[in-house]
CHARMM internal coordinates of N, CA and C (Angstrom, degrees):
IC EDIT
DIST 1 N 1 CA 1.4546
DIST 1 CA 1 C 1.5304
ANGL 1 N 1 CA 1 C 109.13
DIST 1 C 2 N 1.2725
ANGL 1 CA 1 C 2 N 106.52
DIHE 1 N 1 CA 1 C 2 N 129.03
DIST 2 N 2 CA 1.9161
ANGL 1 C 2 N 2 CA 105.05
DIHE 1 CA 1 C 2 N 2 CA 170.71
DIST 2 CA 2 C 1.4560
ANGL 2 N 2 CA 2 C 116.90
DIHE 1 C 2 N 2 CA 2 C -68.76
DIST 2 C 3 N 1.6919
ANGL 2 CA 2 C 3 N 88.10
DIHE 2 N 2 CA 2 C 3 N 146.77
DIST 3 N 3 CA 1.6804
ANGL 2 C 3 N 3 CA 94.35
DIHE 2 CA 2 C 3 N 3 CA -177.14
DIST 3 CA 3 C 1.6051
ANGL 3 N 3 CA 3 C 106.85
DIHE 2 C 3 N 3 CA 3 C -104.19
DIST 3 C 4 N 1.3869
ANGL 3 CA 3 C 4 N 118.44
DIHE 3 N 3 CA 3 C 4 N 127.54
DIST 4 N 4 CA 1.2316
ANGL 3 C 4 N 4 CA 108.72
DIHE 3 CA 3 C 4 N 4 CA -179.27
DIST 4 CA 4 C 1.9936
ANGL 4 N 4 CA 4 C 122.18
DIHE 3 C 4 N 4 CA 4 C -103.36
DIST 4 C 5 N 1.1819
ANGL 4 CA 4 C 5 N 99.65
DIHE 4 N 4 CA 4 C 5 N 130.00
DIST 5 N 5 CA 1.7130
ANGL 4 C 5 N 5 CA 101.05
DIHE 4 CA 4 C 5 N 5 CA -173.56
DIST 5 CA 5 C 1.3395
ANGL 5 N 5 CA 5 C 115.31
DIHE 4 C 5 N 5 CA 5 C -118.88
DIST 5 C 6 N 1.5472
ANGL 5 CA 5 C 6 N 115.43
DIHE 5 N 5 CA 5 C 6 N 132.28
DIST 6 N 6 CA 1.3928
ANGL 5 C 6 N 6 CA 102.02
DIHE 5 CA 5 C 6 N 6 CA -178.65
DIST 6 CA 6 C 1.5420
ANGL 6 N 6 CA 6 C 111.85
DIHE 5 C 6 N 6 CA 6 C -97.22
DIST 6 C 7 N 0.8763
ANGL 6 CA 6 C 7 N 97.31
DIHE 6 N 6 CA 6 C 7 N 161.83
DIST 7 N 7 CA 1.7482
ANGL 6 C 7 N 7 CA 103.22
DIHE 6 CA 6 C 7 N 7 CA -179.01
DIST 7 CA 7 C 1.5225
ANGL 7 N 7 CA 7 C 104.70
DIHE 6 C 7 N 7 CA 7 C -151.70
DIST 7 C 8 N 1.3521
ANGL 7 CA 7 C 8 N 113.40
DIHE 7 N 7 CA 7 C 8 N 139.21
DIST 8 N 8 CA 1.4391
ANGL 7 C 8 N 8 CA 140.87
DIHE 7 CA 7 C 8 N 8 CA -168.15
DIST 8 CA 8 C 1.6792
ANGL 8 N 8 CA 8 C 113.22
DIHE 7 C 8 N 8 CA 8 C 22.53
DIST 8 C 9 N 1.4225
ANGL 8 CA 8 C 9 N 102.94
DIHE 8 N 8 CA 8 C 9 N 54.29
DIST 9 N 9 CA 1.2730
ANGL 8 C 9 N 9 CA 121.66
DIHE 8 CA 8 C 9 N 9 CA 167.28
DIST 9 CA 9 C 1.9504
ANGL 9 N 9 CA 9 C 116.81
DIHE 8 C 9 N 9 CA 9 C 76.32
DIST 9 C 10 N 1.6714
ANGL 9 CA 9 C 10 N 89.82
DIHE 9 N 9 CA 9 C 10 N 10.71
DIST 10 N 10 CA 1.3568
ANGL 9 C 10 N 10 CA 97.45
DIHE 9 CA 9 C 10 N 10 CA 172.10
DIST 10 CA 10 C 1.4451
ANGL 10 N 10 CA 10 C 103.28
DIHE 9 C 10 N 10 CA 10 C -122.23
DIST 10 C 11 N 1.3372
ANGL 10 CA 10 C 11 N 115.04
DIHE 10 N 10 CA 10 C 11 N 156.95
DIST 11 N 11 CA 1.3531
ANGL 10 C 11 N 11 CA 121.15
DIHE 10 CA 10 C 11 N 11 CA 168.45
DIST 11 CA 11 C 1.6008
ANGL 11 N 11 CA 11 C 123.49
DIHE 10 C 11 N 11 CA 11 C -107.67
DIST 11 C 12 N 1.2587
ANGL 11 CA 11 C 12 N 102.44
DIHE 11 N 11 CA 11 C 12 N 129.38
DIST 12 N 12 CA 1.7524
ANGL 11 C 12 N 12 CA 122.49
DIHE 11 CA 11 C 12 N 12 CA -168.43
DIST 12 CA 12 C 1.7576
ANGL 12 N 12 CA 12 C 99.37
DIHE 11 C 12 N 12 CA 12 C -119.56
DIST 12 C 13 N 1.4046
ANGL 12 CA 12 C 13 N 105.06
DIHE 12 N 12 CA 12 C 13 N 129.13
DIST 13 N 13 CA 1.2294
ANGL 12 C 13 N 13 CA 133.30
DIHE 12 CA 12 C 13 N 13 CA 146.30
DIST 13 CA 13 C 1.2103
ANGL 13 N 13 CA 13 C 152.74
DIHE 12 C 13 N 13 CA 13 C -79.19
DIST 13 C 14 N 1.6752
ANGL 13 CA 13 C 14 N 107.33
DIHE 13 N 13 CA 13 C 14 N 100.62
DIST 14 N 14 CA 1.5511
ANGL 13 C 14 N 14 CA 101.60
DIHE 13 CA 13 C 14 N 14 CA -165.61
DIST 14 CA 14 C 1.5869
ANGL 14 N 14 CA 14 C 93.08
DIHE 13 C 14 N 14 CA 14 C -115.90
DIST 14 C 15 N 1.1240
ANGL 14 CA 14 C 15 N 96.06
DIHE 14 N 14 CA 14 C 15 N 141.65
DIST 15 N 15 CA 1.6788
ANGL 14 C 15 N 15 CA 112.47
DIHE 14 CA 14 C 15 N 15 CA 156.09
DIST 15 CA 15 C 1.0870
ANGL 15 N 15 CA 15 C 130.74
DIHE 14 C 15 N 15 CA 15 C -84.58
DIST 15 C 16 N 1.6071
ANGL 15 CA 15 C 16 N 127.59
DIHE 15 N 15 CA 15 C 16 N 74.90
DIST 16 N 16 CA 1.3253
ANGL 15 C 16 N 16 CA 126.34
DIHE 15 CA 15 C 16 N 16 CA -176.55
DIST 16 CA 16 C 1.5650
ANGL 16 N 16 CA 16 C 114.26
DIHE 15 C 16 N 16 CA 16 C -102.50
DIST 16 C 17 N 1.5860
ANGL 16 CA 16 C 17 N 134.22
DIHE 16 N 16 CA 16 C 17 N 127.38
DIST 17 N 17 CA 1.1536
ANGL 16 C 17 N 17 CA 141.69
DIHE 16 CA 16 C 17 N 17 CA 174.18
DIST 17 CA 17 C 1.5842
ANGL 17 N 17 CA 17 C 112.90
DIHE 16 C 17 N 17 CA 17 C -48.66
DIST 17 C 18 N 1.1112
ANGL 17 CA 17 C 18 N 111.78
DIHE 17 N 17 CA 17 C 18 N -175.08
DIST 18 N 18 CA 1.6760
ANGL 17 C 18 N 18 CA 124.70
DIHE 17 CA 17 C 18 N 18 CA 142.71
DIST 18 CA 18 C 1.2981
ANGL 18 N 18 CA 18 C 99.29
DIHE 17 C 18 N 18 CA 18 C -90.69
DIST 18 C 19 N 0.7180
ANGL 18 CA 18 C 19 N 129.08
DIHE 18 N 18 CA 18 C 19 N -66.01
DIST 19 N 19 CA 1.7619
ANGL 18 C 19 N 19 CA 100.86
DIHE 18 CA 18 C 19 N 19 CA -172.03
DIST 19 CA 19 C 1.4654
ANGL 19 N 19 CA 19 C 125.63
DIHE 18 C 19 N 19 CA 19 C -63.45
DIST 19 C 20 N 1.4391
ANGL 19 CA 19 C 20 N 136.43
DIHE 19 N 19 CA 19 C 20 N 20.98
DIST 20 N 20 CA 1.4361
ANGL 19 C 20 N 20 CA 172.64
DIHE 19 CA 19 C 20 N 20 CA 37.62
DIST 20 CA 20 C 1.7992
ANGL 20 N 20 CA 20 C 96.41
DIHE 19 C 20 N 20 CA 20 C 66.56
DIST 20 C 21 N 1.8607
ANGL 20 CA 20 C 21 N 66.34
DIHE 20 N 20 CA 20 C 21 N -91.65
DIST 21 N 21 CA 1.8455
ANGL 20 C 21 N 21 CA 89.66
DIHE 20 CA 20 C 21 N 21 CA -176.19
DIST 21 CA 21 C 1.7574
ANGL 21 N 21 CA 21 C 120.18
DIHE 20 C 21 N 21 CA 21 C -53.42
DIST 21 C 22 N 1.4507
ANGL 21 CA 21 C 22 N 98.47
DIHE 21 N 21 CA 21 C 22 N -19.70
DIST 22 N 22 CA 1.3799
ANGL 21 C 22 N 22 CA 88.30
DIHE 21 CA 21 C 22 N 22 CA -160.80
DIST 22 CA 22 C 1.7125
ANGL 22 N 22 CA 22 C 121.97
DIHE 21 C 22 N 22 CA 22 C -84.09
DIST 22 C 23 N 1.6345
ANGL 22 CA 22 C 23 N 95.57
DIHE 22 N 22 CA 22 C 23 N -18.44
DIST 23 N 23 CA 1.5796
ANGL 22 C 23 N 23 CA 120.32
DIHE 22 CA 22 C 23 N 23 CA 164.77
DIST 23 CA 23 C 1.7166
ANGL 23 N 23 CA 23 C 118.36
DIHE 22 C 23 N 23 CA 23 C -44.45
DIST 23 C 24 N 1.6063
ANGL 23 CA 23 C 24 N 101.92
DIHE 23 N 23 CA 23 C 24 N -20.75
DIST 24 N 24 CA 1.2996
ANGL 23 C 24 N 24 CA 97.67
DIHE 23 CA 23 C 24 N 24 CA -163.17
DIST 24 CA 24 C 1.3337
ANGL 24 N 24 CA 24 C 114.68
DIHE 23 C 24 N 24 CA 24 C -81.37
DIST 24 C 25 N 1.6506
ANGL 24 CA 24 C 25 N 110.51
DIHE 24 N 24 CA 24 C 25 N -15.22
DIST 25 N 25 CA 1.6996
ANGL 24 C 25 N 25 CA 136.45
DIHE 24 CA 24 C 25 N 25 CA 169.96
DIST 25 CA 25 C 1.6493
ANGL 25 N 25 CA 25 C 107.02
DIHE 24 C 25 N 25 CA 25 C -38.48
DIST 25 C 26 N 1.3448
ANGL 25 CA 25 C 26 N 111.30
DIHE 25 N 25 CA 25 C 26 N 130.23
DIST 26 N 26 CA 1.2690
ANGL 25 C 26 N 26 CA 113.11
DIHE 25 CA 25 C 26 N 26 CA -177.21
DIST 26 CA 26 C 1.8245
ANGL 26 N 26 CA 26 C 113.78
DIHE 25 C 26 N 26 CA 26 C -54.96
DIST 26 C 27 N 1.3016
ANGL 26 CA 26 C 27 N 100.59
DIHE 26 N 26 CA 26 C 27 N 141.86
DIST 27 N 27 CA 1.6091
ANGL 26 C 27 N 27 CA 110.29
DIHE 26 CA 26 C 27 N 27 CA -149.51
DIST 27 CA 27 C 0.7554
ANGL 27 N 27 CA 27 C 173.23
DIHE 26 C 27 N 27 CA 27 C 64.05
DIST 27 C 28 N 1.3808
ANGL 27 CA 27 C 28 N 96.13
DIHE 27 N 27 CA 27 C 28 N -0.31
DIST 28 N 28 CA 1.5715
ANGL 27 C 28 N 28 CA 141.25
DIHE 27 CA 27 C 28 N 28 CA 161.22
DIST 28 CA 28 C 1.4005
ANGL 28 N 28 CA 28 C 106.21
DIHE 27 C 28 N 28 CA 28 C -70.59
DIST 28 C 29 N 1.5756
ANGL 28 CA 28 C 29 N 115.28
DIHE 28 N 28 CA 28 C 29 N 149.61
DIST 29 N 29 CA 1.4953
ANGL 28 C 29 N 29 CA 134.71
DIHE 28 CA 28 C 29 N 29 CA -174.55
DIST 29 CA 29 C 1.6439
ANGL 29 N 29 CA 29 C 94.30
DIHE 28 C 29 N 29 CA 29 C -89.20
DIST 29 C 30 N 1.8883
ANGL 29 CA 29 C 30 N 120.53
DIHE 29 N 29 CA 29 C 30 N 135.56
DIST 30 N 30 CA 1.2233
ANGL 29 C 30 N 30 CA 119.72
DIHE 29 CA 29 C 30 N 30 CA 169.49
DIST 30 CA 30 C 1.5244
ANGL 30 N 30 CA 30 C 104.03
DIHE 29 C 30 N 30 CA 30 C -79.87
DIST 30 C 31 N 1.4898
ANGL 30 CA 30 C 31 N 108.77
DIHE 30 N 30 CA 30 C 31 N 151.45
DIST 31 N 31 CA 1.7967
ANGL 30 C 31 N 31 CA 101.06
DIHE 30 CA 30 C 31 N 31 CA -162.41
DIST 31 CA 31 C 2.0936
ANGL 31 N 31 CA 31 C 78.49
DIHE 30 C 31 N 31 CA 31 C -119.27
DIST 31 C 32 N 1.6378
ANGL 31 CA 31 C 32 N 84.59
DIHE 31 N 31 CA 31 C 32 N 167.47
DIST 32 N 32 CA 1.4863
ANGL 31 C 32 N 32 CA 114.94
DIHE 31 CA 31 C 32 N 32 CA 174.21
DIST 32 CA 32 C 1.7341
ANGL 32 N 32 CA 32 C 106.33
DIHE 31 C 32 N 32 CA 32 C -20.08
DIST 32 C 33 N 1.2059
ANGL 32 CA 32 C 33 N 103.03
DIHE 32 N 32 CA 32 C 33 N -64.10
DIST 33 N 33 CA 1.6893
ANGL 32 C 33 N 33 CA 108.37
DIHE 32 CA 32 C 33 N 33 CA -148.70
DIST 33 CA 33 C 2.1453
ANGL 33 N 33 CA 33 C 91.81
DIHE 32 C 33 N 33 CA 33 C -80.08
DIST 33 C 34 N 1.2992
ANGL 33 CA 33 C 34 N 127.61
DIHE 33 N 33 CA 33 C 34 N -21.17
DIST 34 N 34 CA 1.4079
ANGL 33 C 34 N 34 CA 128.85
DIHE 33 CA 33 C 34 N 34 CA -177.98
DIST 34 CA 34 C 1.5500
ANGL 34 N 34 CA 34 C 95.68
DIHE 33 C 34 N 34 CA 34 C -78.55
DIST 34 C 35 N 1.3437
ANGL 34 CA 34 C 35 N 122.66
DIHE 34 N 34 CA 34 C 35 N -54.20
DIST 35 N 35 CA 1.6808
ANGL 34 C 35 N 35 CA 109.66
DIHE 34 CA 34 C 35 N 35 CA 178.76
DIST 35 CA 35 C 1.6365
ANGL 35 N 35 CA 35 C 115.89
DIHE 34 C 35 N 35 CA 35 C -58.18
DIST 35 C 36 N 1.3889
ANGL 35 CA 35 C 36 N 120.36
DIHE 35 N 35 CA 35 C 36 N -36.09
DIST 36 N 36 CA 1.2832
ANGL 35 C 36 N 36 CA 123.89
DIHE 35 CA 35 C 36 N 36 CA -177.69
DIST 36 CA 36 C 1.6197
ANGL 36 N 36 CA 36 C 102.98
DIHE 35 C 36 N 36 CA 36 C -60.79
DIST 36 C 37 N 1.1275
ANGL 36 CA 36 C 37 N 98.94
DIHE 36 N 36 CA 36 C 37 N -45.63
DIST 37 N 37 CA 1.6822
ANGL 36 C 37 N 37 CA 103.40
DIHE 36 CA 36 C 37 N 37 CA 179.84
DIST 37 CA 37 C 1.6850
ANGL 37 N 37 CA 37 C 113.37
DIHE 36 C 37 N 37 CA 37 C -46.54
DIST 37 C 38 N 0.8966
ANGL 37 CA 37 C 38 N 98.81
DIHE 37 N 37 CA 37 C 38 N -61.88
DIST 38 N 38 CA 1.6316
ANGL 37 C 38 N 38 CA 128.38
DIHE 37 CA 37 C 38 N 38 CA -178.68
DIST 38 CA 38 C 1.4725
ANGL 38 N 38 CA 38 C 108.01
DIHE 37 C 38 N 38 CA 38 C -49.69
DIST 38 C 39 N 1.5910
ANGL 38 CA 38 C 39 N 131.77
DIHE 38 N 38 CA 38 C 39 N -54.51
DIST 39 N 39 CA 1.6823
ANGL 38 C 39 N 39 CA 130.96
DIHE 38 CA 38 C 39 N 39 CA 163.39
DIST 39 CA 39 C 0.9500
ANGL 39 N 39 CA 39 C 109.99
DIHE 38 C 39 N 39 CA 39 C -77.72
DIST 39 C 40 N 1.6261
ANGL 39 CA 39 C 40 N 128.83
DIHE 39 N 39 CA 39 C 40 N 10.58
DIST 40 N 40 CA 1.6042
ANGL 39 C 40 N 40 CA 94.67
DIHE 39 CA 39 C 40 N 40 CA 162.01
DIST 40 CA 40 C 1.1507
ANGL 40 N 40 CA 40 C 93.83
DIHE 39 C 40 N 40 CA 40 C -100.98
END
COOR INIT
IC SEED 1 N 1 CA 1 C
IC BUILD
């Protein structure tokens, strides 16, 4: 299911999995779609 976040009074849509989220676990590699998250 997509998670939706607003940012500077607009709202942006990212499609991030659970297995997305789960990269973020210590030692895990951040993948494509977690950095995209992150610069916007």
């Amino acid at each position: 299911t997509p998670k939706t976040v607003g940012l500077n009074n607009n709202t942006i849509r990212f499609d991030l999995s659970s297995e997305d989220l789960l990269c973020l676990n210590e030692g895990e590699y951040l993948n494509d779609n977690i950095i995209d998250f992150y610069l916007q």
